[in-house]
Each structure stands twice: as C-alpha cells, then as structure tokens.
MDTraj code that builds the backbone (N, CA, C; nanometers):
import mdtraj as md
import numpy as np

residues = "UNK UNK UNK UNK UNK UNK UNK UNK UNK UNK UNK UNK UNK UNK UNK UNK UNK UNK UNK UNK UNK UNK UNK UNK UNK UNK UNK UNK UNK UNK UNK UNK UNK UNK UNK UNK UNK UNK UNK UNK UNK UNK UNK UNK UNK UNK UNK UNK UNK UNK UNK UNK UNK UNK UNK UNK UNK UNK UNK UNK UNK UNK UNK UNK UNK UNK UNK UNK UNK UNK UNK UNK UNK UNK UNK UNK UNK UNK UNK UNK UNK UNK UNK UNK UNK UNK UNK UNK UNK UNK UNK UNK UNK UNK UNK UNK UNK UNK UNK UNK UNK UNK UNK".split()
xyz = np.array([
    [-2.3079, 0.9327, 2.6745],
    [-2.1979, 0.9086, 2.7650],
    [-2.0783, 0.8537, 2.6890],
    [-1.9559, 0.8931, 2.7266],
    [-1.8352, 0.8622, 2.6621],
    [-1.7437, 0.7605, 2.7459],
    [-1.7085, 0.6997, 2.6973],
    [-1.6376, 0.5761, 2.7889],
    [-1.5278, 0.6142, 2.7406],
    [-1.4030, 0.6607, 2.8443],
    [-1.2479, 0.6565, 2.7883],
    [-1.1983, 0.5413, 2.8731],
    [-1.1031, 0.4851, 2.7353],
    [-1.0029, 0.3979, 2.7634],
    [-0.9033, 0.4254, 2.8075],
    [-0.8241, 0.3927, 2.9154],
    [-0.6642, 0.4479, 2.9557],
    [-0.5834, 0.4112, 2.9098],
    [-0.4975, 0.4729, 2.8561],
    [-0.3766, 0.4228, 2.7713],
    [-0.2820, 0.3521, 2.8575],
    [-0.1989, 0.2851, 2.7784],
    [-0.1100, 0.1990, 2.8642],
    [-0.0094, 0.2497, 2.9632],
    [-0.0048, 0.3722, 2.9310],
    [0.0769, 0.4322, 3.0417],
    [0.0479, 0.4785, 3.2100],
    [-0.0727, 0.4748, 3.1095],
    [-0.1579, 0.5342, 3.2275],
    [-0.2124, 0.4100, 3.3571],
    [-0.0799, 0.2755, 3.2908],
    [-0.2301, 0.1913, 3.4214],
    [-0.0844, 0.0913, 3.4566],
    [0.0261, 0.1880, 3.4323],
    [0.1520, 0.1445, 3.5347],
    [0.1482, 0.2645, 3.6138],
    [0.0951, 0.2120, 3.7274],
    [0.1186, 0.3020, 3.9015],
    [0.2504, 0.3934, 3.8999],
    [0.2279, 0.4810, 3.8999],
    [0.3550, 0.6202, 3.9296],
    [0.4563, 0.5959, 4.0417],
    [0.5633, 0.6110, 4.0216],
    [0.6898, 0.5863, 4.0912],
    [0.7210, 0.4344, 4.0578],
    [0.6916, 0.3915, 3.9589],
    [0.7469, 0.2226, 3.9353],
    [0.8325, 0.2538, 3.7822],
    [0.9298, 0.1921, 3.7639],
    [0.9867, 0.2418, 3.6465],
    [0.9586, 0.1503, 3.5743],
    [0.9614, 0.2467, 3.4207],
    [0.9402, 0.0824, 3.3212],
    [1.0533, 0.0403, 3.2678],
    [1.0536, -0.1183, 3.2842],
    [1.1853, -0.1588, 3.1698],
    [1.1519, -0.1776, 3.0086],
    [1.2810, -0.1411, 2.9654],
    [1.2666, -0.1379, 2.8396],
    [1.3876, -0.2475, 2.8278],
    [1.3643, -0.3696, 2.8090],
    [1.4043, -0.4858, 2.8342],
    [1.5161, -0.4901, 2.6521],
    [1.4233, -0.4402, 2.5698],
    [1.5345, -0.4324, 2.4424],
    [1.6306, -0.3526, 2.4514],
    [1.6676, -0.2300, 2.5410],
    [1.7641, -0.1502, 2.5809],
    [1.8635, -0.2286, 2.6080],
    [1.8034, -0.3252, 2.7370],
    [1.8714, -0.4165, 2.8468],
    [1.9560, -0.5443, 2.7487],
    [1.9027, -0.5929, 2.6248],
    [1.9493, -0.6595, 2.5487],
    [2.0245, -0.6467, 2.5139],
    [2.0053, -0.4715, 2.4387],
    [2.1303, -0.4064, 2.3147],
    [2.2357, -0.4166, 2.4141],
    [2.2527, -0.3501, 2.5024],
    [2.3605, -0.3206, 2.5988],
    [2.4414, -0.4746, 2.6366],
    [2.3909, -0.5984, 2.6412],
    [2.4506, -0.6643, 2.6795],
    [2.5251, -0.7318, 2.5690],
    [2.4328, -0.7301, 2.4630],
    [2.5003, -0.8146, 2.3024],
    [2.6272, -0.7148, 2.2907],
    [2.5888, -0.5817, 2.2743],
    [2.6706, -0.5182, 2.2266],
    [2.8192, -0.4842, 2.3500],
    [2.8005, -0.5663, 2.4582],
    [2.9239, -0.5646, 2.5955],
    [2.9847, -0.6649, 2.5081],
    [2.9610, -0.7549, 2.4676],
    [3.0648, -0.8878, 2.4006],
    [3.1762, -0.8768, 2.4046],
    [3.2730, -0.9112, 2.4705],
    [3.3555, -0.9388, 2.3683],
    [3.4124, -1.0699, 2.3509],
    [3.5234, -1.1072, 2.2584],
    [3.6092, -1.2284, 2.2269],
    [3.7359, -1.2131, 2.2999],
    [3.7088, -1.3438, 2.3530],
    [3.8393, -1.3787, 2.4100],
    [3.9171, -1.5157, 2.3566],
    [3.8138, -1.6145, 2.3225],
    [3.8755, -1.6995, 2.2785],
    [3.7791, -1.7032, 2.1033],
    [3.9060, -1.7627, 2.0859],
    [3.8644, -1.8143, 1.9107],
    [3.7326, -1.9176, 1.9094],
    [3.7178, -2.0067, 1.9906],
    [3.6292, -2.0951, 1.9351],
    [3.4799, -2.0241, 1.9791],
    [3.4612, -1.9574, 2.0419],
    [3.3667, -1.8466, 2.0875],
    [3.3235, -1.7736, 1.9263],
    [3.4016, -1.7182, 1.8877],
    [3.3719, -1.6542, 1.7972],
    [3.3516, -1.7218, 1.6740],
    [3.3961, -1.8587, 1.6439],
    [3.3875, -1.9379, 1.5160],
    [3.2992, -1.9866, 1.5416],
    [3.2261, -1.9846, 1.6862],
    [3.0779, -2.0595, 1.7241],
    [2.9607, -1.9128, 1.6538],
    [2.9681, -1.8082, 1.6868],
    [2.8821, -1.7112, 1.6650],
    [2.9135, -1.6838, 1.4948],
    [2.9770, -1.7130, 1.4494],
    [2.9589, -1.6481, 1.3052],
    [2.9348, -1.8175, 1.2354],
    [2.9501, -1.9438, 1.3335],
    [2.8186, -2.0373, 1.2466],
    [2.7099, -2.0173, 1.2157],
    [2.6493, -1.9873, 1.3684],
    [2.5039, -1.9663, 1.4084],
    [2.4653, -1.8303, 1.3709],
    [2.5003, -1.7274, 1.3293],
    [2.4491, -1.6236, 1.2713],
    [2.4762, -1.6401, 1.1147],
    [2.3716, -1.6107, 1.0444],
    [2.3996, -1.6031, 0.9084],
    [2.4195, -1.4792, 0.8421],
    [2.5112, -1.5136, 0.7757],
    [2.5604, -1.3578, 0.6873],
    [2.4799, -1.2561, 0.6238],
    [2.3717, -1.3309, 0.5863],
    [2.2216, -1.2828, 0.5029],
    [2.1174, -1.3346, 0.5506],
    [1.9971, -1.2768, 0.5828],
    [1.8723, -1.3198, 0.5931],
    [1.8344, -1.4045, 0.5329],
    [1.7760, -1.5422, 0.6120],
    [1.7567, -1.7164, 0.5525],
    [1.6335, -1.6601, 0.5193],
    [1.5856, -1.5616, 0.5241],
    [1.4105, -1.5463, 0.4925],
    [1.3833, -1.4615, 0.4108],
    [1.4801, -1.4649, 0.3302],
    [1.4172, -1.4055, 0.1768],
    [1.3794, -1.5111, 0.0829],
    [1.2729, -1.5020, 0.0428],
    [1.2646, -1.5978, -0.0520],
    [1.1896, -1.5429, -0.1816],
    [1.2051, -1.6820, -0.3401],
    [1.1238, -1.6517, -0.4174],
    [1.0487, -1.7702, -0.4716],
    [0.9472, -1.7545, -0.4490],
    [0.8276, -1.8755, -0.4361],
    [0.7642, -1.8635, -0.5649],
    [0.7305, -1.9842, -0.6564],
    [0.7061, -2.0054, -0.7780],
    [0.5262, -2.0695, -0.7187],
    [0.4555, -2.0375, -0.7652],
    [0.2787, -2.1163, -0.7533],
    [0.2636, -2.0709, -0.8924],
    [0.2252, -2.1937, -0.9491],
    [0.1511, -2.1867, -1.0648],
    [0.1861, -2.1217, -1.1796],
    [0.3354, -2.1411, -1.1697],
    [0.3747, -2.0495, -1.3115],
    [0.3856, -1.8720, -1.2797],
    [0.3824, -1.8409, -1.1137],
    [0.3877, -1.6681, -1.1316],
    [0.4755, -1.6971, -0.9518],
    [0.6083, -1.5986, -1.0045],
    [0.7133, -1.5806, -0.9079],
    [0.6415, -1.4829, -0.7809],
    [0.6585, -1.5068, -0.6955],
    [0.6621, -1.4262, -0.5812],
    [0.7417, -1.3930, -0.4592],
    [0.7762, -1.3064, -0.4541],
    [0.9042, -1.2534, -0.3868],
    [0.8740, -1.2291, -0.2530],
    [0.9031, -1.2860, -0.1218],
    [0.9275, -1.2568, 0.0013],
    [1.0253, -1.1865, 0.0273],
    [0.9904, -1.0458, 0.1029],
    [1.0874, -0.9836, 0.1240],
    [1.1744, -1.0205, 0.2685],
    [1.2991, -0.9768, 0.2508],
    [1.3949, -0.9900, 0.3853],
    [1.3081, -0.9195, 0.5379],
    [1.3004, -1.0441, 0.6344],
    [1.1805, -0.9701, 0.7572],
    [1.2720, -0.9809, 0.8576],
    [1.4065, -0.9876, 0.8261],
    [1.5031, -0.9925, 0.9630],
    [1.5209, -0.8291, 0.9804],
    [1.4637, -0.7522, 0.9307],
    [1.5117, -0.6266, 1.0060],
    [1.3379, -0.5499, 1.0423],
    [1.3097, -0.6300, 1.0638],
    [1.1709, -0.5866, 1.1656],
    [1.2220, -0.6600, 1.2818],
    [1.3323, -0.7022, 1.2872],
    [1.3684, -0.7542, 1.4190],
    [1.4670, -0.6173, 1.5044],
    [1.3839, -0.6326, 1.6404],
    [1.4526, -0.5251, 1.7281],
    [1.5616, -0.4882, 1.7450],
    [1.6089, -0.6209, 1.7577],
    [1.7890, -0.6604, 1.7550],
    [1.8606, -0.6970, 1.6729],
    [1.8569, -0.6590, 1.5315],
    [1.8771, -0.7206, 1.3939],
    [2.0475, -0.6752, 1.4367],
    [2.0197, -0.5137, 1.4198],
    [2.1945, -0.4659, 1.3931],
    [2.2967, -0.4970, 1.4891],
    [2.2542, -0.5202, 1.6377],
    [2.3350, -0.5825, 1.7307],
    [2.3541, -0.6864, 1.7068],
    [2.2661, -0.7506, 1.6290],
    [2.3484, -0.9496, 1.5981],
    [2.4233, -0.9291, 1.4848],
    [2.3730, -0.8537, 1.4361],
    [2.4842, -0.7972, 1.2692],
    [2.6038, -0.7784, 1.3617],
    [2.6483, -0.6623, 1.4264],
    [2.7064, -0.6290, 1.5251],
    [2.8454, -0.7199, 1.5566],
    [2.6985, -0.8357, 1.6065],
    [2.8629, -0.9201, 1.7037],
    [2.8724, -1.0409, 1.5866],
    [2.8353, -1.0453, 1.5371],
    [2.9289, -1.1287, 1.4185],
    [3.0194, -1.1159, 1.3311],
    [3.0164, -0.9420, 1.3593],
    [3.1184, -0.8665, 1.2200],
    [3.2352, -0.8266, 1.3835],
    [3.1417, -0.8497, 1.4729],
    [3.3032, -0.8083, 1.5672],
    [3.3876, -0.9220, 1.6065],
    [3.3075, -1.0899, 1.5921],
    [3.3481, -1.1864, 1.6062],
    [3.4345, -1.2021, 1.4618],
    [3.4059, -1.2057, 1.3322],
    [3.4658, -1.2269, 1.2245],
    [3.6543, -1.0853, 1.2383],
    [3.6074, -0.9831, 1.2907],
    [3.6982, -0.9077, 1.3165],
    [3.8198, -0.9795, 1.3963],
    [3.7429, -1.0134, 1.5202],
    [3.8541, -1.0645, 1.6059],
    [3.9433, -1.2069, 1.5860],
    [3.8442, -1.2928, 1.4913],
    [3.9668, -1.4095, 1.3901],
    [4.0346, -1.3440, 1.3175],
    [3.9761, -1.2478, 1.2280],
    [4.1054, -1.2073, 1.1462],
    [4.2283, -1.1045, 1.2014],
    [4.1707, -1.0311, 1.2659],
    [4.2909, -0.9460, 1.3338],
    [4.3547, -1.0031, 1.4709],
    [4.3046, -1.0560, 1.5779],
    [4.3546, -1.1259, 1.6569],
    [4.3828, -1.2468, 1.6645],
    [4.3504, -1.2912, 1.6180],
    [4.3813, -1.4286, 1.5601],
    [4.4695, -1.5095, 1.4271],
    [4.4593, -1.3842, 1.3674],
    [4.5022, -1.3941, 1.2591],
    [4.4437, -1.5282, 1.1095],
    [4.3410, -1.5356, 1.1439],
    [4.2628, -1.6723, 1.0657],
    [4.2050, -1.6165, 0.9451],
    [4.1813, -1.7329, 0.8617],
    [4.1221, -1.6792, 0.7523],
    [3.9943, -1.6833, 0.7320],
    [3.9249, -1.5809, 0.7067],
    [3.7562, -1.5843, 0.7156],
    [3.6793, -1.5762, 0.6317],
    [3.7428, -1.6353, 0.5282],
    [3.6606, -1.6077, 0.3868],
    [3.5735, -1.7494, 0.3856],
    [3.5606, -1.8389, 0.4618],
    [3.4829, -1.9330, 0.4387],
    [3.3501, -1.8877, 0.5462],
    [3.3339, -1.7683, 0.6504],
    [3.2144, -1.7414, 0.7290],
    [3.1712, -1.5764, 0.6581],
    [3.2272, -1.5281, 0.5193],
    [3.1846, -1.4458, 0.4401],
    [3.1122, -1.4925, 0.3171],
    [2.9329, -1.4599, 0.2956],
    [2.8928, -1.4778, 0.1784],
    [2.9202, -1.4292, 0.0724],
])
top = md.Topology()
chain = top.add_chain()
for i, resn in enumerate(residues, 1):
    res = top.add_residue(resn, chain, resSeq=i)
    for name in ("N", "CA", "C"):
        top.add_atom(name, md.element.get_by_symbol(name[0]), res)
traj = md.Trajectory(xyz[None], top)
C-alpha cells in the first residue's frame, strides 16, 4: 500500500486565494516616496550601504570567510531600492551632500 502525501497546494480549499504577502511588501517599499528630508536621512542611517554580514573570522591561525547572506533575503533589492531613491532625493531635491551616507 502506498500512502500519498498532499502537497501544499493541494490542502488550501479551492476558490480561496493565496497571498503572496512578499508581492504585498515589494509593492509597498517600492510605493515610497520622499517628501521630506529628514525621512530620507532617517532611511539611509538605518540601511547600510553594504552587507554588516560579511565577515572574516581568524580560529587558530586559519582565515575563514563568511559570505554576504543579505541577498538570500526576499527583499534585499527593494531595501537597496529605497535607499538609493532616498540618497537620490537629498541630492537632487534637496540638494545635500551625500558623500558621508556613501561607502
């Protein structure tokens, strides 16, 4: 005798829709926009220019390299996204200088 498992699709009831809640994300990060300056000098604090999670770890005399794991993130390029559209909108609308929120 064979026992089948139902796949996951198979055990959301028909006529119910599924959300795809990271769709629902992209769409809203990526609605942003700037209106005021301190909005945007707040988002390009809190986002970092480069992945804080690369690292290179020394044990015992032999280097080991952690690779960058921010782009196994779903939403990596939409936060890339609104920080390069926040850094955009100081320098062109604002006219500010942004070489101190560029690595």
């Amino acid at each position: 005798m064979s026992s089948s498992i139902p796949s996951a699709s198979s055990l959301i009831p028909r006529g119910h829709p599924r959300w795809d809640w990271f769709a629902l994300l992209r769409q809203w990060l990526n609605g942003i926009e700037f209106h005021r300056p301190w909005v945007a000098r707040l988002i390009c604090r809190l986002i970092p220019c480069k992945c804080p999670f690369e690292r290179d770890v020394t044990i015992l005399n032999r280097t080991y390299h952690i690779p960058a794991l921010c782009q196994i993130n779903p939403l990596y390029n939409e936060v890339v996204s609104l920080r390069f559209r926040a850094l955009t909108y100081l320098a062109d609308c604002c006219g500010e200088d942004v070489t101190s929120f560029v690595c």
